[in-house]
C-alpha positions as CSV (number, residue, x, y, z in Angstrom):
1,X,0.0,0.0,0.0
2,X,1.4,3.1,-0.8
3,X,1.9,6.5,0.8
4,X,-1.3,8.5,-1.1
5,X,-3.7,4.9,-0.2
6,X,-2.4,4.9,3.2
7,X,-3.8,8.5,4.0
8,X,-6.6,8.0,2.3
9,X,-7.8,4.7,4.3
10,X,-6.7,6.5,7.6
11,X,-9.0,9.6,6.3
12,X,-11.9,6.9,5.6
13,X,-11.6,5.2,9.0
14,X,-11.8,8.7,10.6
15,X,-15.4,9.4,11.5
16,X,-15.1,13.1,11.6
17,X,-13.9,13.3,8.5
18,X,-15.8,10.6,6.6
19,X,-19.0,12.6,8.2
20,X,-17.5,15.3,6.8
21,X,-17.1,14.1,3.8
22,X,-20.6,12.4,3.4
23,X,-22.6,15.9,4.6
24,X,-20.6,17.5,1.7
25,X,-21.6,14.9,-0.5
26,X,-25.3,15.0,0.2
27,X,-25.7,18.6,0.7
28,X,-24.2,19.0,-3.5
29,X,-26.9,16.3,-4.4
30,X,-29.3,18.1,-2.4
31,X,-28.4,21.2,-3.9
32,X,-28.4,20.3,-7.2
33,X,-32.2,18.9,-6.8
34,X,-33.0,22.3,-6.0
35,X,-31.2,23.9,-9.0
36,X,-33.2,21.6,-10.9
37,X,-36.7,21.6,-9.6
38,X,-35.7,25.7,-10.0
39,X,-35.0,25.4,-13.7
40,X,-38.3,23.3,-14.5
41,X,-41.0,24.5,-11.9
42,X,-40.6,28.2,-12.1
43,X,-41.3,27.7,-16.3
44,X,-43.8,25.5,-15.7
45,X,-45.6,27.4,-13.5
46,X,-45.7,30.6,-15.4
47,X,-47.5,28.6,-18.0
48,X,-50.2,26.8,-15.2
49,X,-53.3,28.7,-14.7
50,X,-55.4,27.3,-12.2
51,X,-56.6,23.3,-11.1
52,X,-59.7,20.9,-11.9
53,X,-60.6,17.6,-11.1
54,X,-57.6,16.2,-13.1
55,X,-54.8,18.4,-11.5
56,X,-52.9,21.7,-12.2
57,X,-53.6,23.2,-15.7
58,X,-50.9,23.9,-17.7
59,X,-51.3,26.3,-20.9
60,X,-50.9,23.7,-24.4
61,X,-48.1,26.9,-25.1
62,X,-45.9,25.1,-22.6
63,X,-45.6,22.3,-25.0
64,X,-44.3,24.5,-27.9
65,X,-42.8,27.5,-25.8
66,X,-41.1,24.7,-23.7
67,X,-40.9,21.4,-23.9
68,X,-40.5,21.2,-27.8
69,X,-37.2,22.1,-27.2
70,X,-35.5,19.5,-26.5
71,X,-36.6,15.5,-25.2
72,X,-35.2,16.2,-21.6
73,X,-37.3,19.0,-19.5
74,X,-34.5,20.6,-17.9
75,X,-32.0,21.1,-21.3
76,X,-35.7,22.3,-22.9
77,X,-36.3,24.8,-19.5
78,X,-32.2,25.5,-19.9
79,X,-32.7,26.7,-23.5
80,X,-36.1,28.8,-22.8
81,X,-34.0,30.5,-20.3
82,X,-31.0,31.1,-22.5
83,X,-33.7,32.5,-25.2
84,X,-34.7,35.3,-23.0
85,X,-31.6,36.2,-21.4
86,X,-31.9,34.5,-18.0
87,X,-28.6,32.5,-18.7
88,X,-26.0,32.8,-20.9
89,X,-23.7,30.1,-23.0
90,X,-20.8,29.9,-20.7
91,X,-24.2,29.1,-17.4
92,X,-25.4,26.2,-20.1
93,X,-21.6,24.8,-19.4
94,X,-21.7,25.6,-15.7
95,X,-24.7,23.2,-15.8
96,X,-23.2,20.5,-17.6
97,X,-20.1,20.4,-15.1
98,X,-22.2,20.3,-12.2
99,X,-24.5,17.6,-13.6
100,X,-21.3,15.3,-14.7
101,X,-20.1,16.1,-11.0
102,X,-23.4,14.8,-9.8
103,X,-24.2,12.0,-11.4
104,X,-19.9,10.9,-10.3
105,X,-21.4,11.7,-6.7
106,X,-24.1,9.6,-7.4
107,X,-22.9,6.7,-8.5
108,X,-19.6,6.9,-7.1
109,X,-19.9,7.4,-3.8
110,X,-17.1,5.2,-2.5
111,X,-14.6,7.6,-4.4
112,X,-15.8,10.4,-2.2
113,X,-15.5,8.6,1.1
114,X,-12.0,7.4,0.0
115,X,-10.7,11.1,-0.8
116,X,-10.3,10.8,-4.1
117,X,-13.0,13.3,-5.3
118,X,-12.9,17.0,-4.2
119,X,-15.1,18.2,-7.6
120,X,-17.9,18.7,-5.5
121,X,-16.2,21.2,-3.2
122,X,-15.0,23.3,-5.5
123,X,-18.4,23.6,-7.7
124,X,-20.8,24.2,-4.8
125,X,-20.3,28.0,-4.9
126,X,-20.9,28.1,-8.9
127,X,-23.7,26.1,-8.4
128,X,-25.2,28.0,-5.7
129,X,-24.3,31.0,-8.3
130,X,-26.3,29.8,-10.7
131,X,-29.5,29.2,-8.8
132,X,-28.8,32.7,-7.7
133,X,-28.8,34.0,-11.1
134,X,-32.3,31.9,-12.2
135,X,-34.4,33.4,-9.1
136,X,-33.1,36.7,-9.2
137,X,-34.1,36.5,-12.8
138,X,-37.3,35.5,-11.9
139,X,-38.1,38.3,-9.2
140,X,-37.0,40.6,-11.7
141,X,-38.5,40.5,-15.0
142,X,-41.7,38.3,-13.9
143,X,-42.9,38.4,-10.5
144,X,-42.0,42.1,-9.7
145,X,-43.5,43.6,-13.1
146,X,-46.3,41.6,-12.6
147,X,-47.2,42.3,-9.1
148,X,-49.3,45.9,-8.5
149,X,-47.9,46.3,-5.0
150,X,-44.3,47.4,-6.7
151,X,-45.3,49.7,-9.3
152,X,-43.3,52.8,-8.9
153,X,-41.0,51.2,-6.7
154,X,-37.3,51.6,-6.5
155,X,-35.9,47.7,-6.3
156,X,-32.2,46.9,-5.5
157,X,-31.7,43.9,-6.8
158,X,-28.3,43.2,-5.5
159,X,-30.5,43.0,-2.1
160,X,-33.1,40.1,-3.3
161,X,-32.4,37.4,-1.5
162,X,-34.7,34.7,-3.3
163,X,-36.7,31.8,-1.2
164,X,-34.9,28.8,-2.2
165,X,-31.4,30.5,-2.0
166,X,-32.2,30.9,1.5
167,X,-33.1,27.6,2.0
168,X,-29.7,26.9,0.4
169,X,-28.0,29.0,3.2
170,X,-30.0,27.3,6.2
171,X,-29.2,23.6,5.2
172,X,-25.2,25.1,4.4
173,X,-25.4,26.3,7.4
174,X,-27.1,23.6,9.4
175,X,-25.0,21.0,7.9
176,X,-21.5,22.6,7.7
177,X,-21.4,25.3,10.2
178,X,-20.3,25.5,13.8
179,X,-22.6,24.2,16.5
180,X,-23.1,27.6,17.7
181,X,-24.8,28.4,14.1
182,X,-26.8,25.6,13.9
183,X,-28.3,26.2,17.8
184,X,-29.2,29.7,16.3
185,X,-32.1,28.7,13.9
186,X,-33.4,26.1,16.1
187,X,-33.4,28.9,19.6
188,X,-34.9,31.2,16.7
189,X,-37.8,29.0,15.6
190,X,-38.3,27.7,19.2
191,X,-38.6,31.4,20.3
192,X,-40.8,32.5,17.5
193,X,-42.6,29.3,16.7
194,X,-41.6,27.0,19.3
195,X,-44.8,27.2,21.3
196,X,-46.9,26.0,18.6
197,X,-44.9,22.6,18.5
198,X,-46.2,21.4,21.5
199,X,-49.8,22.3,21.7
């Protein structure tokens, strides 16, 4: 066994950095789920318009706008995005290294836990970049131009901080962080909602 196997088998059989390791892991799998369900959901519901007896209703236009595009929904959403500006060429590459990343992750979990695969670290802040870039887009040129309450109103965008990229930050934080910043949601939620729990 040689010196780089060694240190990687002492790493493995080190349970604070295995768990290390493995919360990384999960938390870029996670993460990448959300990007996803980001790319498809918001575009799919801008074209849904209400619910019946059979489900949500979603406008036939989604089928042309959209999903003609290409046979996978997300590289279909991806390109309806790049058509109105919402990404750009060199975010479509972004994508397709964090989906290569993932699907390593994935299905090659055992290189992780042995310390040969670091990808995932380094690509969690573009990732998290990206996600930014699609909500803030988002709040931007649909939901605040479409909402009455902000007519007139100065926006700063640099200041929107959008729903799922704080949920994003909570499980970063929660998973990664110190002790001391995980205790500080859960005193914050008891002390604001806490009460409810019980009852």
């Amino acid at each position: 066994m040689d010196k780089r196997e060694a240190l990687n088998w002492e790493e493995f059989l080190t349970p604070e950095v295995l768990r290390g390791k493995l919360i990384s892991t999960s938390l870029f799998l996670t993460v990448f789920q959300v990007l996803k369900e980001s790319i498809i959901e918001r575009i799919e519901n801008f074209y849904t318009f209400g619910f019946d007896e059979a489900g949500w209703r979603v406008d036939p236009q989604y089928e042309v706008d959209v999903l003609s595009r290409d046979k996978s929904r997300v590289y279909a959403s991806l390109k309806w995005l790049l058509d109105r500006g919402a990404i750009d060429q060199a975010d479509l590459g972004q994508f397709e290294r964090l989906k290569l990343c993932r699907n390593k992750l994935a299905h090659d979990l055992a290189s992780v836990s042995l310390g040969t695969s670091t990808e995932h670290l380094t690509l969690f802040p573009a990732m998290v970049e990206l996600l930014s870039k699609i909500e803030r887009w988002w709040i931007v040129n649909v939901e605040i131009p479409t909402n009455e309450d902000f007519d007139g109103v100065e926006i700063d965008e640099a200041g929107i901080v959008p729903g799922r990229l704080m949920t994003v930050k909570i499980l970063a934080d929660l998973a990664l962080g110190s002790d001391k910043e995980a205790k500080a949601y859960l005193d914050y939620f008891k002390e604001h909602h806490g009460g409810n729990a019980t009852k």
